[in-house]
C-alpha positions as CSV (number, residue, x, y, z in Angstrom):
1,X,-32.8,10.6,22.7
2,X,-33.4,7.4,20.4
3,X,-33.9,9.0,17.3
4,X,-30.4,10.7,17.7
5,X,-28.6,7.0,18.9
6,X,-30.3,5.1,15.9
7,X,-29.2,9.1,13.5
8,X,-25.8,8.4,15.0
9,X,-25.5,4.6,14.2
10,X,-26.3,4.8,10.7
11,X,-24.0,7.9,9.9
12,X,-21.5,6.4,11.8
13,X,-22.0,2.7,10.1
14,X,-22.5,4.7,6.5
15,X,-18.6,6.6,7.3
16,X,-17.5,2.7,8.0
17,X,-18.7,1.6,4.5
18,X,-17.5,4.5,2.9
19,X,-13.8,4.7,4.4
20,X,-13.9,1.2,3.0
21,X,-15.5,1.8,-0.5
22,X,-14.0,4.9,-1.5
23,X,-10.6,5.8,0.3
24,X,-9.3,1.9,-0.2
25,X,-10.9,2.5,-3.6
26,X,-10.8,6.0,-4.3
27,X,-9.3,5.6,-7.7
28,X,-11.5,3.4,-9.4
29,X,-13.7,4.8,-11.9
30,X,-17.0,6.2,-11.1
31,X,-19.5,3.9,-9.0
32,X,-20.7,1.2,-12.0
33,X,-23.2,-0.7,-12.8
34,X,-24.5,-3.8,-10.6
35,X,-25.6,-6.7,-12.0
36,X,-26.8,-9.1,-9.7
37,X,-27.1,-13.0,-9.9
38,X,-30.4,-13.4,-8.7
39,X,-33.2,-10.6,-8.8
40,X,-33.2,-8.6,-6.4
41,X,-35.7,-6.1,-8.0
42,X,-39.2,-8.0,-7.5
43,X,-42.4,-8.6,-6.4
44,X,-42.1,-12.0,-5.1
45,X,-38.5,-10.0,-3.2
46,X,-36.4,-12.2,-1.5
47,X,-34.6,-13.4,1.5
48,X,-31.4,-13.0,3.4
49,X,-29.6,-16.2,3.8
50,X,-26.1,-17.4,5.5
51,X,-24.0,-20.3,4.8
52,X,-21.9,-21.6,8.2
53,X,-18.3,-22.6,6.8
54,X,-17.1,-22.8,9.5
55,X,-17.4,-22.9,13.5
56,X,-18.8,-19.0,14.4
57,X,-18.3,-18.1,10.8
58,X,-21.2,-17.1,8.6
59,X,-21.4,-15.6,4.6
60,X,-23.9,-13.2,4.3
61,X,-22.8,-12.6,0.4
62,X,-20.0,-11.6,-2.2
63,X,-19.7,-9.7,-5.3
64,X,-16.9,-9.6,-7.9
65,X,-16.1,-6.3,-7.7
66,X,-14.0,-5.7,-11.2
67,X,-12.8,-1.7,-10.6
68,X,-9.7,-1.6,-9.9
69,X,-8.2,2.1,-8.1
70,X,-5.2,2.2,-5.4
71,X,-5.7,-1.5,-4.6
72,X,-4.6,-2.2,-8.2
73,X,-6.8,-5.4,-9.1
74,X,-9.7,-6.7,-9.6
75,X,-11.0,-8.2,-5.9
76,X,-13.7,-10.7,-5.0
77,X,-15.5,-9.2,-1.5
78,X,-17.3,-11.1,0.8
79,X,-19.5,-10.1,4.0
80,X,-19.9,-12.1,6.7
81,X,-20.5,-12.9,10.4
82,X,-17.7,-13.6,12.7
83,X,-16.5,-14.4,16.2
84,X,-13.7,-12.0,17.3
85,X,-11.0,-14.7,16.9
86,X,-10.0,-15.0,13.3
87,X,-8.9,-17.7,11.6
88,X,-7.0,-18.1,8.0
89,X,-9.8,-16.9,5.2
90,X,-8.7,-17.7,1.5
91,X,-10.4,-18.0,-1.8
92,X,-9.9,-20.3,-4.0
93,X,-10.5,-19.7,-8.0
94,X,-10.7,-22.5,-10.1
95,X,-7.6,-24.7,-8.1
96,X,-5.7,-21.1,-7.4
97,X,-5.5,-20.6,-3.9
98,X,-5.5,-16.5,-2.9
99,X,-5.0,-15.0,1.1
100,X,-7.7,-12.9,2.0
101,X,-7.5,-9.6,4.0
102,X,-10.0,-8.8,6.9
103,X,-11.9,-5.6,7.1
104,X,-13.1,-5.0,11.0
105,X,-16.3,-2.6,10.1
106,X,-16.0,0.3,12.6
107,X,-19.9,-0.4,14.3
108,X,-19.0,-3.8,15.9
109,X,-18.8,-2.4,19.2
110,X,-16.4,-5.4,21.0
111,X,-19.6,-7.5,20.7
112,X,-18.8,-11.2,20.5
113,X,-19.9,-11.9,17.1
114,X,-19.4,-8.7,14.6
115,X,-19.9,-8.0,10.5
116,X,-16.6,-8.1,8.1
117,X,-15.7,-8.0,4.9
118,X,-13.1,-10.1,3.4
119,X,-11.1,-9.4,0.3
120,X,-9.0,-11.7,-2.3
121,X,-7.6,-10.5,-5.0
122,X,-8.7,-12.4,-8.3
123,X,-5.6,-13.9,-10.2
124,X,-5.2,-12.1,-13.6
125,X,-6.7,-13.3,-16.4
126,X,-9.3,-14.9,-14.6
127,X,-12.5,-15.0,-16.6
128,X,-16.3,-14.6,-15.4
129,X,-16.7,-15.6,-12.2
130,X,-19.8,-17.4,-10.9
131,X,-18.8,-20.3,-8.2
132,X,-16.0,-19.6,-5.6
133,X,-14.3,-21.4,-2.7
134,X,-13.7,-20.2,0.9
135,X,-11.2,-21.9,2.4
136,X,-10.5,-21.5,6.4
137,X,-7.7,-22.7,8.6
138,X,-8.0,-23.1,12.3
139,X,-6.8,-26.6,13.5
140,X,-7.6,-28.1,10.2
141,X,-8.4,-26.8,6.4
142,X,-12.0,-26.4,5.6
143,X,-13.6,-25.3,2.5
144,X,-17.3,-24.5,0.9
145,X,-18.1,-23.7,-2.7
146,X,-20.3,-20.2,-2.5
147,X,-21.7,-18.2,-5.4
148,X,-21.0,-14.7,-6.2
149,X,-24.5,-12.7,-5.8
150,X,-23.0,-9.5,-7.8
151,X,-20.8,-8.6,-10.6
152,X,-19.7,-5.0,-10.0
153,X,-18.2,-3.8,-13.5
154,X,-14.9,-1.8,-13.9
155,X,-17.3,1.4,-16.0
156,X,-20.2,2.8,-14.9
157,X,-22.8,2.6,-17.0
158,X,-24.7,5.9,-19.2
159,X,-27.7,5.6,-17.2
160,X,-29.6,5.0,-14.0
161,X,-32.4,2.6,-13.6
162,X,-33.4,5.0,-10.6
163,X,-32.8,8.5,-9.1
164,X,-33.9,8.4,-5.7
165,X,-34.3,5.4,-4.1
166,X,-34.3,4.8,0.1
167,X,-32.7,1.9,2.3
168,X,-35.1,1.3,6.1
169,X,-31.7,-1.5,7.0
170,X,-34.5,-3.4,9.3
171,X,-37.7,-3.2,10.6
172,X,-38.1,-5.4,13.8
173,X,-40.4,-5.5,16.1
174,X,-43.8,-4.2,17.5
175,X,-43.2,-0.5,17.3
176,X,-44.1,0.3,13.6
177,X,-48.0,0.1,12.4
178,X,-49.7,-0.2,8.9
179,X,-49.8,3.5,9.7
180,X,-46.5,4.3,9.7
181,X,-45.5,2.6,7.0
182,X,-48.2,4.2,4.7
183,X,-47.5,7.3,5.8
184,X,-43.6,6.3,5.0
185,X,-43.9,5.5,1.8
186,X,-46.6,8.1,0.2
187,X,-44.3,11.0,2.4
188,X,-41.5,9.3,0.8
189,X,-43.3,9.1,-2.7
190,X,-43.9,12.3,-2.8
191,X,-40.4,13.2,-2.1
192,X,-39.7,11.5,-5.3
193,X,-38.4,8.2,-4.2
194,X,-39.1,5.7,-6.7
195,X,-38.1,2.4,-5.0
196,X,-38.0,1.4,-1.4
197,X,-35.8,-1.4,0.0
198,X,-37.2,-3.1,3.2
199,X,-35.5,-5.3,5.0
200,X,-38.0,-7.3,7.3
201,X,-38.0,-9.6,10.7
202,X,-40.9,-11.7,9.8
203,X,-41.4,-13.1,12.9
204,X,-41.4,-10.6,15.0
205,X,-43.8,-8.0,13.6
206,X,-46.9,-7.0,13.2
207,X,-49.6,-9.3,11.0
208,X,-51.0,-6.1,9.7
209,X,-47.8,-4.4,8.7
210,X,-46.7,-7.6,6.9
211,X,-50.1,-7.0,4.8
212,X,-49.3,-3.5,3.9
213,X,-46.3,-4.8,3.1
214,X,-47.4,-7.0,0.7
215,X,-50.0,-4.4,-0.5
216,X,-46.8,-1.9,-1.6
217,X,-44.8,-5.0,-3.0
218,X,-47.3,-5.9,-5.5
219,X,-47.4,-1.9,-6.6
220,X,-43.7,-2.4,-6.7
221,X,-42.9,0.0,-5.0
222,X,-41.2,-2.1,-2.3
223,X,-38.2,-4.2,-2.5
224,X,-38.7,-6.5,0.5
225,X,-35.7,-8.7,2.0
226,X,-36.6,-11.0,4.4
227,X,-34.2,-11.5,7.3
228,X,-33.6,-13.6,10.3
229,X,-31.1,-12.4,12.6
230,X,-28.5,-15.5,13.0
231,X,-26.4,-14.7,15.7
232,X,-27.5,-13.2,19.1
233,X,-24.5,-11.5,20.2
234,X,-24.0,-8.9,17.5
235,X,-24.5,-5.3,17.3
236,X,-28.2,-4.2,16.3
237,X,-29.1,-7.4,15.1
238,X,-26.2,-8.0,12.4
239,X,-27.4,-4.6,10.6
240,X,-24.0,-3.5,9.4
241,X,-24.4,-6.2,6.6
242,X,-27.8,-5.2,5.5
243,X,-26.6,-1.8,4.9
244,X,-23.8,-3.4,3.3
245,X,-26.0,-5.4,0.9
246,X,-28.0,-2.1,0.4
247,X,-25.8,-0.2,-0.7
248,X,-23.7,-2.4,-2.8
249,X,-27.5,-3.7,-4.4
250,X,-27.9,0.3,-5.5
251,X,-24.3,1.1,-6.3
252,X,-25.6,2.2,-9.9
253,X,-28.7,0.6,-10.0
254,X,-29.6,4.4,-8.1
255,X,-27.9,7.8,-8.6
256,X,-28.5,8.7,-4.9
257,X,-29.7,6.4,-1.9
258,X,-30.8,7.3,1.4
259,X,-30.6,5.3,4.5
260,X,-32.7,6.2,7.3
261,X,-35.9,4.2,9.6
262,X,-39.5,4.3,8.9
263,X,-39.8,7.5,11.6
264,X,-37.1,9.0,10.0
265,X,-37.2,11.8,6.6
266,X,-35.2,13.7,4.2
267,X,-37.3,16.9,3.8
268,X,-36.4,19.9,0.9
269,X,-34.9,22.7,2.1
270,X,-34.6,24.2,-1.3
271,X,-34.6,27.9,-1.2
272,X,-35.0,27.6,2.5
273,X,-38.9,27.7,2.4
């Protein structure tokens, strides 16, 4: 059944990004605080955007992640879009040139193109972190200067912004109505979740569910993402780094986050009543 397939993908995308987070990671302090570059958090929301550096090679984003654990350093990460064939990835920090390790997220499914994560250790004593440098090497060098669009701090914070917030990875398409959405977000309200991340296809849904859309934005209720898929030949339409940006957006920002489609719930079971 489709609702199984689509249960199955994200469980088994959400085990990808967590044998990655945590067992890579899993003495680091507690999950930390998340301060983004730009607002993420806002009415006017914002949109997903790639940077080609190189032929079949495209940044989604990166965040200085500054917890340290079994990898024993301080590591800059960075999501992108690749073709199968990889060519040299390093990072360059002010004129201090650092390898970079590939991470092959499990969900890629032999497709042509598929979602990674690169990481590059950050030379000691290097200070705040705002511009970067990826450098590739195929037949020839090439580099692009890149910003960081999170700072993940070595402590977590005392407090949560949020409790309960929900992750829909992408909404697509002509099967959701104003309806469902509505019915989404007040079930979901109800349920206690107190921010909503959304991450849209524009231009292929429906003029009245962008208006509701717009309708729970303004309430702010909704953190919207606009996203254009970049690639055609790439499992579920590049998802994997949505979920990716998701998560690491949350990663303190929200005590617990729940991933699921706008057909999908998390009901209480307490007591089993």
């Amino acid at each position: 059944m489709k609702w199984r397939a689509r249960m199955c993908f994200f469980l088994s995308a959400l085990l990808s990004l967590l044998l990655f987070l945590h067992f890579p990671l899993r003495d680091f302090f507690p999950p930390s605080t998340v301060i983004p570059r730009i607002n993420y958090f806002n009415e006017n929301g914002s949109n997903i955007t790639f940077t080609q550096v190189h032929s079949g090679l495209l940044i989604q984003f990166s965040f200085d992640d500054q917890r340290r654990g079994n990898m024993g350093t301080r590591s800059l990460r960075v999501v992108f879009i690749a073709k199968k064939i990889r060519p040299t990835l390093s990072c360059l920090f002010d004129q201090k040139k650092v390898e970079g390790t590939w991470y092959d997220m499990a969900e890629n499914h032999g497709k042509e193109y598929g979602v990674y994560i690169l990481s590059c250790p950050i030379p000691p004593n290097t200070q705040h972190i705002e511009k970067y440098q990826i450098t590739v090497k195929d037949r020839e060098w090439t580099s692009r200067e890149l910003s960081v669009s999170y700072v993940i701090p070595e402590r977590e914070p005392n407090d949560y912004r949020m409790e309960y917030a929900i992750c829909s990875p992408l909404v697509f398409g002509m099967k959701y109505t104003r309806e469902d959405l509505i019915e989404f977000v007040e079930m979901n309200r109800l349920m206690g979740a107190e921010r909503i991340s959304l991450y849209v296809d524009y231009e292929s849904v429906r003029k009245e569910l962008i208006e509701t859309i717009r309708f729970y934005q303004r309430k702010g209720i909704l953190d919207v993402v606009g996203y254009e898929q970049p690639v055609k030949n790439v499992w579920y339409h590049g998802q994997l780094g949505l979920i990716m940006d998701c998560l690491v957006r949350h990663s303190t920002a929200t005590r617990f986050v729940a991933f699921h489609d706008l057909d999908e719930y998390i009901v209480d079971w307490s007591g089993g009543r």
